[in-house]
BAMISE-705808 format. One record per residue (C-alpha): residue number from 1; z negated, y, x negated. Coordinates in pm, 1 decimal. Layout:
N
<pt><num>NUM</num><z>Z</z><y>Y</y><x>X</x></pt>
...
This chain:
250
<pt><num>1</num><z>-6014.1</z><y>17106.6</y><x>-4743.6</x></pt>
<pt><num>2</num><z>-6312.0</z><y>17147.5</y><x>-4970.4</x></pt>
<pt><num>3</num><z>-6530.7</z><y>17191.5</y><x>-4638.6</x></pt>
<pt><num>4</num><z>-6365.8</z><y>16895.4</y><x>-4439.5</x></pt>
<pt><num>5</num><z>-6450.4</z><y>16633.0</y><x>-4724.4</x></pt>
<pt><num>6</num><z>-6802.5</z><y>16790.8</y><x>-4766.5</x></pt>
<pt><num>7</num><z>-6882.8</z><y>16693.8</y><x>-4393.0</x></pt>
<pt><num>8</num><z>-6696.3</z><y>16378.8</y><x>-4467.0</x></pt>
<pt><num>9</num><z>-6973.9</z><y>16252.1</y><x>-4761.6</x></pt>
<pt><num>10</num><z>-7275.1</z><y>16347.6</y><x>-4481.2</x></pt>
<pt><num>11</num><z>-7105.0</z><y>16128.3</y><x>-4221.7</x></pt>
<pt><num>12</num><z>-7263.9</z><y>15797.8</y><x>-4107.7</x></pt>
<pt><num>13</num><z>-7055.6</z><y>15576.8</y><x>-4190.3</x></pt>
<pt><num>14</num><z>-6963.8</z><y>15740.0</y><x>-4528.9</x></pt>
<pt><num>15</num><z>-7380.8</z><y>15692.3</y><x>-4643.9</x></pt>
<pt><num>16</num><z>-7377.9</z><y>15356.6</y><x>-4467.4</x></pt>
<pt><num>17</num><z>-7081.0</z><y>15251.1</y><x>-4742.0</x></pt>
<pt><num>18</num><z>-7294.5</z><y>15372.1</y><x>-5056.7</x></pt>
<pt><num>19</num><z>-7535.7</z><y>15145.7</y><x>-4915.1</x></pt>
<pt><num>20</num><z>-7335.0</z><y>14866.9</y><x>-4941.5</x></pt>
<pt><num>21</num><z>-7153.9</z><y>14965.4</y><x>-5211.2</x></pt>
<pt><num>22</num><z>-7503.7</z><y>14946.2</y><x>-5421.0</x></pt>
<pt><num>23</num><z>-7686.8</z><y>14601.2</y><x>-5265.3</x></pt>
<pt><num>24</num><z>-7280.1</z><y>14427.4</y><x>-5359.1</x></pt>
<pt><num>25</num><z>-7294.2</z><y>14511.9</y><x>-5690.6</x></pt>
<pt><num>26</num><z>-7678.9</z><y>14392.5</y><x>-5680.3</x></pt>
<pt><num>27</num><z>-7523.2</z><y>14065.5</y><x>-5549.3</x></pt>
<pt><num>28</num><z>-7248.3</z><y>14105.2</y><x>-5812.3</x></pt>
<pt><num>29</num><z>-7495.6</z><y>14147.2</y><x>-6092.7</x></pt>
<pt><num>30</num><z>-7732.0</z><y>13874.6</y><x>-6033.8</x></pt>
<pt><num>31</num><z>-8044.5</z><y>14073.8</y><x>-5956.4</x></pt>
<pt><num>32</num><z>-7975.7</z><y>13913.9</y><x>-5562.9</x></pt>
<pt><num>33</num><z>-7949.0</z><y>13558.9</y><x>-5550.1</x></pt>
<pt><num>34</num><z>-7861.8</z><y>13307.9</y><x>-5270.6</x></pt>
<pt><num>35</num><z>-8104.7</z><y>13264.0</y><x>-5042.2</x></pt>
<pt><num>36</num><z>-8298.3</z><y>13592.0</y><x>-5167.4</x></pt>
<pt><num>37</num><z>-8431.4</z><y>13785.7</y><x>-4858.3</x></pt>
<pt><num>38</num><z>-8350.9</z><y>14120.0</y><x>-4882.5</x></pt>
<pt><num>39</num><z>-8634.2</z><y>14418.2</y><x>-4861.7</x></pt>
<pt><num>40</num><z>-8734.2</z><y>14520.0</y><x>-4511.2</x></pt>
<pt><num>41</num><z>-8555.8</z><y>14755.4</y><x>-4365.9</x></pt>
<pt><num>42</num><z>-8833.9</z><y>15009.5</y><x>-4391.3</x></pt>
<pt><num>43</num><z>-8822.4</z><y>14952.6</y><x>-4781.1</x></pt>
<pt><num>44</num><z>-8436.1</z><y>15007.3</y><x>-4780.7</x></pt>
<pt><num>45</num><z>-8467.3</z><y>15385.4</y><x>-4595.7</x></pt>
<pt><num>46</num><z>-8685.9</z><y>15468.1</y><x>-4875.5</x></pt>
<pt><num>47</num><z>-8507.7</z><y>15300.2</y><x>-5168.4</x></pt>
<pt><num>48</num><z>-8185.1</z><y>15484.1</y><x>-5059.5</x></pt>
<pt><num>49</num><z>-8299.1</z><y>15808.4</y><x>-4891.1</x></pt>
<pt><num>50</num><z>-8102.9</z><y>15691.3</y><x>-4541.4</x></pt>
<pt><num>51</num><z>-8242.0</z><y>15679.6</y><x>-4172.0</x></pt>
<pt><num>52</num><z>-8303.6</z><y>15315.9</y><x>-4019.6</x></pt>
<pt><num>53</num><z>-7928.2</z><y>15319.2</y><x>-3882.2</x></pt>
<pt><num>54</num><z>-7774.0</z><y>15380.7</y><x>-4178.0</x></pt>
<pt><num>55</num><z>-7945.9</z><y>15051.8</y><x>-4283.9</x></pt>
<pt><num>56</num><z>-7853.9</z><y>14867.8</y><x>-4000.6</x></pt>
<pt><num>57</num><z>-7461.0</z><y>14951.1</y><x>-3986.7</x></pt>
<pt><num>58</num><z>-7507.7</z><y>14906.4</y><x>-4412.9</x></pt>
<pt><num>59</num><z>-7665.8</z><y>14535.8</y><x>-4290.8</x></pt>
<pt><num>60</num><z>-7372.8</z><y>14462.3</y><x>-4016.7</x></pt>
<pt><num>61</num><z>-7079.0</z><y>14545.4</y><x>-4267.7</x></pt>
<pt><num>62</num><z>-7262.4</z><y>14317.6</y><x>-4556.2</x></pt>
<pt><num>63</num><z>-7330.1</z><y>14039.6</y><x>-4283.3</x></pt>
<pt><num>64</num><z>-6932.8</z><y>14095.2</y><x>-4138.7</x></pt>
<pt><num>65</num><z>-6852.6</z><y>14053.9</y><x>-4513.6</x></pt>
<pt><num>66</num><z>-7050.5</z><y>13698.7</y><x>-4487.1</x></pt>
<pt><num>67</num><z>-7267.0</z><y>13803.7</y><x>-4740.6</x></pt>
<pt><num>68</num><z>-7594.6</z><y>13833.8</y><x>-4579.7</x></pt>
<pt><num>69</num><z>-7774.8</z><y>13679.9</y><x>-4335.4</x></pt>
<pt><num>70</num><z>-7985.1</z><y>13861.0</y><x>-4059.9</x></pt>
<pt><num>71</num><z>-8241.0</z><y>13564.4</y><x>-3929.3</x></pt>
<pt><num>72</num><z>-8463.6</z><y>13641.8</y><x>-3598.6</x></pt>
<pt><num>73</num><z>-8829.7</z><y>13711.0</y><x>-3682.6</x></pt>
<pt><num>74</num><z>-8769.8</z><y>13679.6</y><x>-4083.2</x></pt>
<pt><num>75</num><z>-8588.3</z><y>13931.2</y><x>-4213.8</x></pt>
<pt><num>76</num><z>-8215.1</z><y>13923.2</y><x>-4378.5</x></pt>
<pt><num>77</num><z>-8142.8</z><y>13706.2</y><x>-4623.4</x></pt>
<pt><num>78</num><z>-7856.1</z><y>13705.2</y><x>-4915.0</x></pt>
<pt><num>79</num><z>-7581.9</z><y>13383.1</y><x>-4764.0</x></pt>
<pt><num>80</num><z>-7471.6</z><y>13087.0</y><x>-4912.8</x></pt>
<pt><num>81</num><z>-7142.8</z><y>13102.6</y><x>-5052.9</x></pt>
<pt><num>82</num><z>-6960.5</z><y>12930.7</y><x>-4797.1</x></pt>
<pt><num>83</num><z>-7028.3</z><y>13228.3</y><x>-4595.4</x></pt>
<pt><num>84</num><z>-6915.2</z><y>13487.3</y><x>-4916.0</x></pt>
<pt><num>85</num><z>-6542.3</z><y>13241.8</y><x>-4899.0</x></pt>
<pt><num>86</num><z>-6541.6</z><y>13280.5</y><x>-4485.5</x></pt>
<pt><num>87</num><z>-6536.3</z><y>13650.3</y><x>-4547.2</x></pt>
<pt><num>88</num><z>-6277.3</z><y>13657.0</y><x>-4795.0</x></pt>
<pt><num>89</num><z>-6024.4</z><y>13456.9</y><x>-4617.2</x></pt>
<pt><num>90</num><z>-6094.8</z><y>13652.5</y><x>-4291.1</x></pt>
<pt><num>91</num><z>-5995.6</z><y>13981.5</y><x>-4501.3</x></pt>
<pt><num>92</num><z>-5693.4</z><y>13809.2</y><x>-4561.4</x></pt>
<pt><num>93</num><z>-5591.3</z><y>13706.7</y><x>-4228.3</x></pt>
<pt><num>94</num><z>-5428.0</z><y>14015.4</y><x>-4108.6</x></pt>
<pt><num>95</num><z>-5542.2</z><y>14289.4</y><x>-3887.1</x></pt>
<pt><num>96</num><z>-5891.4</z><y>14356.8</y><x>-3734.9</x></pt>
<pt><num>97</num><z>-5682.7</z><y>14165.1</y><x>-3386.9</x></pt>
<pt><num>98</num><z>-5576.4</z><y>13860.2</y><x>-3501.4</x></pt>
<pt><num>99</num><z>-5920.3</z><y>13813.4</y><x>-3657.8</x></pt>
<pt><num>100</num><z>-6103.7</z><y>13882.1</y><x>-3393.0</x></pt>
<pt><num>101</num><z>-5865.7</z><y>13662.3</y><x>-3120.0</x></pt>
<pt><num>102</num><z>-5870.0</z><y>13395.4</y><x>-3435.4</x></pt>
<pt><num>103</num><z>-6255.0</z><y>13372.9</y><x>-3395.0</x></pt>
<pt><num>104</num><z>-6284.4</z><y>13384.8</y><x>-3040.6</x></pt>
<pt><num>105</num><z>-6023.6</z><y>13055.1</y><x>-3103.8</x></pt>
<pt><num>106</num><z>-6284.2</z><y>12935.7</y><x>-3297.8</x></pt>
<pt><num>107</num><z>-6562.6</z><y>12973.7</y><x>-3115.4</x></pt>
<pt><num>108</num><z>-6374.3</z><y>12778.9</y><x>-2794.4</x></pt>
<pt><num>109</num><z>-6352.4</z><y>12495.8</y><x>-2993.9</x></pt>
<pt><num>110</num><z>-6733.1</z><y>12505.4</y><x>-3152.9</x></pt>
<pt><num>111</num><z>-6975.7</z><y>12646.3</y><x>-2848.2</x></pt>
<pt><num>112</num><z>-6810.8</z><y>12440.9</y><x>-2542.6</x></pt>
<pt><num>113</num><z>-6954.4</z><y>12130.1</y><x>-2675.9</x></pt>
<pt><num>114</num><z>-7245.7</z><y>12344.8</y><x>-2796.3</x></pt>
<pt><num>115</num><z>-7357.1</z><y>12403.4</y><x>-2435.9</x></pt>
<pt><num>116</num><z>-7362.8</z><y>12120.9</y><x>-2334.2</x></pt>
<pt><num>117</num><z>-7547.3</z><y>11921.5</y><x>-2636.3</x></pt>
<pt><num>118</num><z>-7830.1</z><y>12236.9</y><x>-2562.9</x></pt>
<pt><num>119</num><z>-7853.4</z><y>12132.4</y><x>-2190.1</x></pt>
<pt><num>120</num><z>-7949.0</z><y>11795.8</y><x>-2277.9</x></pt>
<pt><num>121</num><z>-8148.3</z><y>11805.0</y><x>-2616.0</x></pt>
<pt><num>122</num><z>-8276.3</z><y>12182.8</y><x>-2585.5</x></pt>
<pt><num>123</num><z>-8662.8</z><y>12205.6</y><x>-2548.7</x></pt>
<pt><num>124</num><z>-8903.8</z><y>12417.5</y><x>-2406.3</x></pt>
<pt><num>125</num><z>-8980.7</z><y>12722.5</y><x>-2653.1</x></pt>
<pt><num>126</num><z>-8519.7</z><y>12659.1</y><x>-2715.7</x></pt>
<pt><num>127</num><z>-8493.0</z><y>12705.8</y><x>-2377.5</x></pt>
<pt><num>128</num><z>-8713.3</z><y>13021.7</y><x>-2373.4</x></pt>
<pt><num>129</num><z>-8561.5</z><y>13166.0</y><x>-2666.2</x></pt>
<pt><num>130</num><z>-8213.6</z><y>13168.3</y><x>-2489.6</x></pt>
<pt><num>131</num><z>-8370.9</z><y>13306.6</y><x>-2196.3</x></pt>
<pt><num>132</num><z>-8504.2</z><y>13600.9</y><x>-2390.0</x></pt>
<pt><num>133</num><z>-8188.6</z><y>13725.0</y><x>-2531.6</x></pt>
<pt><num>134</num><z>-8016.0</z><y>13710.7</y><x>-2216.2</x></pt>
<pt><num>135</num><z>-8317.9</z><y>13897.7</y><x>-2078.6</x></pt>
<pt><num>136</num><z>-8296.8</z><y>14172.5</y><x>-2429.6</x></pt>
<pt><num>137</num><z>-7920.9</z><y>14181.1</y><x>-2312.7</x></pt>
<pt><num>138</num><z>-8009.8</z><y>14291.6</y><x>-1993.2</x></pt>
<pt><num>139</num><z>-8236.2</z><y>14508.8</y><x>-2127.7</x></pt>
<pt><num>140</num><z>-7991.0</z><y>14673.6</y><x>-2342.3</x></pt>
<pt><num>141</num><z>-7766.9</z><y>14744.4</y><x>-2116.5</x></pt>
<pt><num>142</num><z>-7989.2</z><y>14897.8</y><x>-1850.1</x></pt>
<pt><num>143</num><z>-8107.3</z><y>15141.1</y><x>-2144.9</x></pt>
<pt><num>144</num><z>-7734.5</z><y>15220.7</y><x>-2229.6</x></pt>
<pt><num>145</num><z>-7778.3</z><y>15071.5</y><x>-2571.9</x></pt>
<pt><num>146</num><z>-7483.9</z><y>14868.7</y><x>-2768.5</x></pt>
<pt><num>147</num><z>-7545.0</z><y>14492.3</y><x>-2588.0</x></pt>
<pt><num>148</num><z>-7358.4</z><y>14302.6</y><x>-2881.5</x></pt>
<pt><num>149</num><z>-7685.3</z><y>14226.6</y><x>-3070.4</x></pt>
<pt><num>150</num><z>-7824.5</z><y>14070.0</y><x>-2783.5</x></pt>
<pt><num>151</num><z>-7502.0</z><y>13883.0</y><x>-2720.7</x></pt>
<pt><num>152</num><z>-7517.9</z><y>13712.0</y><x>-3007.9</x></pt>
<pt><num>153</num><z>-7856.4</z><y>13624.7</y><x>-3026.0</x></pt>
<pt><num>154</num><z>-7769.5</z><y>13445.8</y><x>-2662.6</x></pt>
<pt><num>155</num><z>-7508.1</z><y>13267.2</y><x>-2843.6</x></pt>
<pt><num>156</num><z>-7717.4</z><y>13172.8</y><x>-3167.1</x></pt>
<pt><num>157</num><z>-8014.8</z><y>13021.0</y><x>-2905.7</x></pt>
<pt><num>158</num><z>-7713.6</z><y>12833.2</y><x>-2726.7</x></pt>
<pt><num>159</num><z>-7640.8</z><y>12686.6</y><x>-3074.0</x></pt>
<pt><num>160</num><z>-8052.1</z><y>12650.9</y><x>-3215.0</x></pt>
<pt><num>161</num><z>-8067.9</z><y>12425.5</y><x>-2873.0</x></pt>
<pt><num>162</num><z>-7813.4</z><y>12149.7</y><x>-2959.3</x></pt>
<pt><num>163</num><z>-8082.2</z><y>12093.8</y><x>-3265.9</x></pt>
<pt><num>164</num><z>-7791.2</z><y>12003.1</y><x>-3496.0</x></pt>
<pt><num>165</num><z>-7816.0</z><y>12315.7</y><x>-3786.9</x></pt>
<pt><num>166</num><z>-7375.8</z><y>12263.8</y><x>-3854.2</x></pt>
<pt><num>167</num><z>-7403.7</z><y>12450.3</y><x>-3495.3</x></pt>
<pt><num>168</num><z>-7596.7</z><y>12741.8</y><x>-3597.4</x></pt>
<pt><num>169</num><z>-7458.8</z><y>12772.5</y><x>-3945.2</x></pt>
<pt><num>170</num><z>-7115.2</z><y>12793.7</y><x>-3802.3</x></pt>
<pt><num>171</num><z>-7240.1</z><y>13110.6</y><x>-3579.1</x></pt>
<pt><num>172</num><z>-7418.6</z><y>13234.3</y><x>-3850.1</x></pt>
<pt><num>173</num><z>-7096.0</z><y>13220.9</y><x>-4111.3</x></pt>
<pt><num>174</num><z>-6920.2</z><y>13361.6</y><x>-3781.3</x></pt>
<pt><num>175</num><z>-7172.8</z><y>13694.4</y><x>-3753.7</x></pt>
<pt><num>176</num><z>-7109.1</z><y>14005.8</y><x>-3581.1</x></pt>
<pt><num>177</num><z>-6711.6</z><y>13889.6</y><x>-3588.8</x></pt>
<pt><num>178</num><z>-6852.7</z><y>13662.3</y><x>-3298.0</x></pt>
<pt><num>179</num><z>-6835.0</z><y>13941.3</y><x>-3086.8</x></pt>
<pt><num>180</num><z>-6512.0</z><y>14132.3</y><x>-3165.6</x></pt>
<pt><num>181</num><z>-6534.0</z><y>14363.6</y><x>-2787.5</x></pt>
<pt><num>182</num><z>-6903.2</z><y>14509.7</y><x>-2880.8</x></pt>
<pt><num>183</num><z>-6894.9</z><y>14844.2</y><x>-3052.2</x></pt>
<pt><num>184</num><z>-7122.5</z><y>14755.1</y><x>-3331.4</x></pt>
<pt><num>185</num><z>-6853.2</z><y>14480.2</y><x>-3392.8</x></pt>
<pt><num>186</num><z>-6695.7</z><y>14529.7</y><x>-3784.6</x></pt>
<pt><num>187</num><z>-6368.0</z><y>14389.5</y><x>-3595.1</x></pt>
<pt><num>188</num><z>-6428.9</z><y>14577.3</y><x>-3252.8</x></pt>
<pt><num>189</num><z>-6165.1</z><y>14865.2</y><x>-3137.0</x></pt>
<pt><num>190</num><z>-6347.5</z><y>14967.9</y><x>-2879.2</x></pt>
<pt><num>191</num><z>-6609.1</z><y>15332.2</y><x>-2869.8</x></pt>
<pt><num>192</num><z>-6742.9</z><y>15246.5</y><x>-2544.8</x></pt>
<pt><num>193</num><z>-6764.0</z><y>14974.7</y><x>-2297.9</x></pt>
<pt><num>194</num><z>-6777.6</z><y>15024.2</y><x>-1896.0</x></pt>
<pt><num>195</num><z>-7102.9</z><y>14902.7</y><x>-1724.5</x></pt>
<pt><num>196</num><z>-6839.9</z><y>14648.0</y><x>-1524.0</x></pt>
<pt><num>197</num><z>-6749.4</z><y>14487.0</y><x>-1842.9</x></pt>
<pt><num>198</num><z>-7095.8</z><y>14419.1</y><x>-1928.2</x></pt>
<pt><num>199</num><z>-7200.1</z><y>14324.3</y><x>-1621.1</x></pt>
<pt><num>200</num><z>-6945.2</z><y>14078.2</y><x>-1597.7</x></pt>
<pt><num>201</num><z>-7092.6</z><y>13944.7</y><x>-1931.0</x></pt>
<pt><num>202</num><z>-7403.1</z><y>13912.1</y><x>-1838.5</x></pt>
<pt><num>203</num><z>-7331.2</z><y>13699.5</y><x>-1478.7</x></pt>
<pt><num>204</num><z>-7175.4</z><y>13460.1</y><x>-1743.2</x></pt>
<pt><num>205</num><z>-7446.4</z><y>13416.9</y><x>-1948.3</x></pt>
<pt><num>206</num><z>-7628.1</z><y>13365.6</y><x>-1610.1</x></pt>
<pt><num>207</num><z>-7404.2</z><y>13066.5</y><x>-1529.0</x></pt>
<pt><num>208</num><z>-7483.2</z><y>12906.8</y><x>-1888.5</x></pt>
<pt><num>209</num><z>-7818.1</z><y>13005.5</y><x>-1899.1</x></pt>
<pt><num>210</num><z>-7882.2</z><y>12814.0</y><x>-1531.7</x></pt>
<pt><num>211</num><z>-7699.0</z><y>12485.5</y><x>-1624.3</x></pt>
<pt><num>212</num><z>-7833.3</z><y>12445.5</y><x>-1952.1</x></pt>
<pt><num>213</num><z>-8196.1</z><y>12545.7</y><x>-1787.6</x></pt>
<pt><num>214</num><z>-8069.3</z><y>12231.0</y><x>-1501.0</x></pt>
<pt><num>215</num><z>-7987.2</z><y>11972.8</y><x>-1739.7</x></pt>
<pt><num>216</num><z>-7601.4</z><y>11976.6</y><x>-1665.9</x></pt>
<pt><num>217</num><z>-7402.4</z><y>11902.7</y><x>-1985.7</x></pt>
<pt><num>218</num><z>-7081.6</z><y>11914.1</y><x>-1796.3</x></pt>
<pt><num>219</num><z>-7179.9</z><y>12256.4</y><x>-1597.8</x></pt>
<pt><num>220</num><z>-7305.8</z><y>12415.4</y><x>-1932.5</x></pt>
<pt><num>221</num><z>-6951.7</z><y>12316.3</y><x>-2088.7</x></pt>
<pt><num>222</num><z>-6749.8</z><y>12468.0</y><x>-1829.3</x></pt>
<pt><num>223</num><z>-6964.4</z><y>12787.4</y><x>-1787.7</x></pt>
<pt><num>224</num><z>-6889.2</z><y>12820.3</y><x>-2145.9</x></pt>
<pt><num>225</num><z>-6504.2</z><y>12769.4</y><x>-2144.2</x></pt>
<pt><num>226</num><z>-6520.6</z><y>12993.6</y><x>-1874.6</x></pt>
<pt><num>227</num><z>-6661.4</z><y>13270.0</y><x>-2023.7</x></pt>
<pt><num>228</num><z>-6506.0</z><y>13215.2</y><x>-2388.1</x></pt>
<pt><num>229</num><z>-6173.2</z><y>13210.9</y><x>-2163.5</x></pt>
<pt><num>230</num><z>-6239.2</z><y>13519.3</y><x>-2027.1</x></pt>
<pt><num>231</num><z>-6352.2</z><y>13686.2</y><x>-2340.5</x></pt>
<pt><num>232</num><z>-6000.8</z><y>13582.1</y><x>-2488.8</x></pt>
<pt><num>233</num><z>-5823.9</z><y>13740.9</y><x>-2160.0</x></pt>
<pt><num>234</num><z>-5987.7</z><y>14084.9</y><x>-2173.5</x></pt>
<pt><num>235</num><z>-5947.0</z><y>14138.0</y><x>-2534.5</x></pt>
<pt><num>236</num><z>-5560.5</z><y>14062.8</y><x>-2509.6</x></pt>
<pt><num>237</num><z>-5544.7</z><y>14250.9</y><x>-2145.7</x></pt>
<pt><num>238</num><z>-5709.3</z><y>14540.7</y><x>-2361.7</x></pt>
<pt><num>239</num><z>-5444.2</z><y>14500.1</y><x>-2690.4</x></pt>
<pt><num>240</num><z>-5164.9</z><y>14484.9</y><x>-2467.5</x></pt>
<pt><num>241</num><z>-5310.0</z><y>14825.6</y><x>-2242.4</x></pt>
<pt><num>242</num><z>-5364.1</z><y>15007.4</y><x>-2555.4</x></pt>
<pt><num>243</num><z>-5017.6</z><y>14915.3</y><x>-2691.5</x></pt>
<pt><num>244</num><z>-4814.5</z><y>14855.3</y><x>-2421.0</x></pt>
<pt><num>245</num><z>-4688.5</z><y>14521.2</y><x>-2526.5</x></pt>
<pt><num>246</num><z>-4640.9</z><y>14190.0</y><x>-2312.5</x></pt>
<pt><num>247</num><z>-4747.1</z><y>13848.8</y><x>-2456.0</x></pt>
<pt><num>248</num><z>-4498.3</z><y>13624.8</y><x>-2511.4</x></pt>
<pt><num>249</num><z>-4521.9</z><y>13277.7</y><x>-2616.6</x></pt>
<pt><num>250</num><z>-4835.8</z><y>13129.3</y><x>-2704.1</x></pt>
């Protein structure tokens, strides 16, 4: 038993969870403050004596916790406490399921209207920027690497566009729990995903991608629902494979 938890404390995720441990109680303490960007990442691997990953899966579960803030280009950045009461109630809401299908609830009702407010208002260097992460995404994927990053990035330009900063913040509170089916998801059940499934992903980021790129409010809004829709469908149709249970009711 001795040798079995030895090879437990070297494990990833076990290192990844000191990490965390250690920047919370930073938070906890005062020495991080709101707003406070964290030290790069390169800084971090030598502060704790980790590799880059362990940093970045230490980052995800702090972010998933809505206590941090990864931002494009600038670094990560300790969240305002809205974010810090988000996480809290989402611990309380039940099992890593029902909080996943209650964000993908969430984000029906938020992004819909988010597509099509970044078809009309979105400009050029917007427009670009979602056209880059569905680009990375594609990228990702042809390189066999986890496509959830990417993803959300997609979804975050999507939101940028519409130029109103409620939109993004709600994302942003939302984090990696935005994408519950990826496998770097805190809320995911998944340890792989077919090359179907993400190709099917990616043709419906094409159909936002081209409306929003046309101008069409209404097209971007019902590419969206589509592929929100969908994203609801396949995580019940995979909850209800992996535990042989029918839905009934709503």
């Amino acid at each position: 038993m001795e040798t079995v938890t030895d090879l437990k404390v070297e494990r990833r995720p076990k290192l990844s969870e000191t990490v965390v441990a250690a920047i919370r109680e930073q938070l906890q303490t005062g020495l991080m403050q709101p707003g406070q960007k964290l030290p790069t990442e390169g800084q971090l691997t030598e502060t704790f004596g980790v590799s880059r990953t362990v940093i970045r899966e230490a980052i995800a579960q702090l972010a998933a916790a809505g206590l941090v803030e990864p931002r494009q280009g600038a670094g990560v950045f300790v969240i305002e406490q809205i974010s810090t009461a988000f996480g809290a109630l989402t611990s309380e809401m039940g099992t890593k399921n029902s909080i996943a299908l209650n964000v993908l609830e969430v984000r029906l009702a938020i992004e819909i209207e988010s597509a099509g407010l970044a078809a009309t208002r979105r400009n050029a260097a917007q427009e670009a920027a979602i056209q880059e992460a569905y680009v990375e995404f594609d990228v990702l994927l042809r390189n066999g690497d986890p496509t959830g990053p990417a993803d959300l990035a997609f979804h975050r330009a999507i939101a940028s566009a519409t130029n109103n900063p409620i939109y993004v913040e709600m994302l942003d509170v939302l984090g990696r729990r935005a994408i519950p089916c990826d496998v770097t998801s805190p809320w995911s059940t998944e340890t792989s995903q077919s090359d179907e499934y993400q190709r099917g992903l990616h043709r419906e980021h094409l159909a936002i991608l081209k409306a929003i790129s046309a101008g069409d409010a209404e097209a971007a809004r019902h590419a969206m629902r589509v592929h929100l829709s969908a994203s609801q469908k396949r995580y019940l149709e995979r909850l209800q494979a992996r535990h042989g249970f029918h839905q009934s009711g709503p």
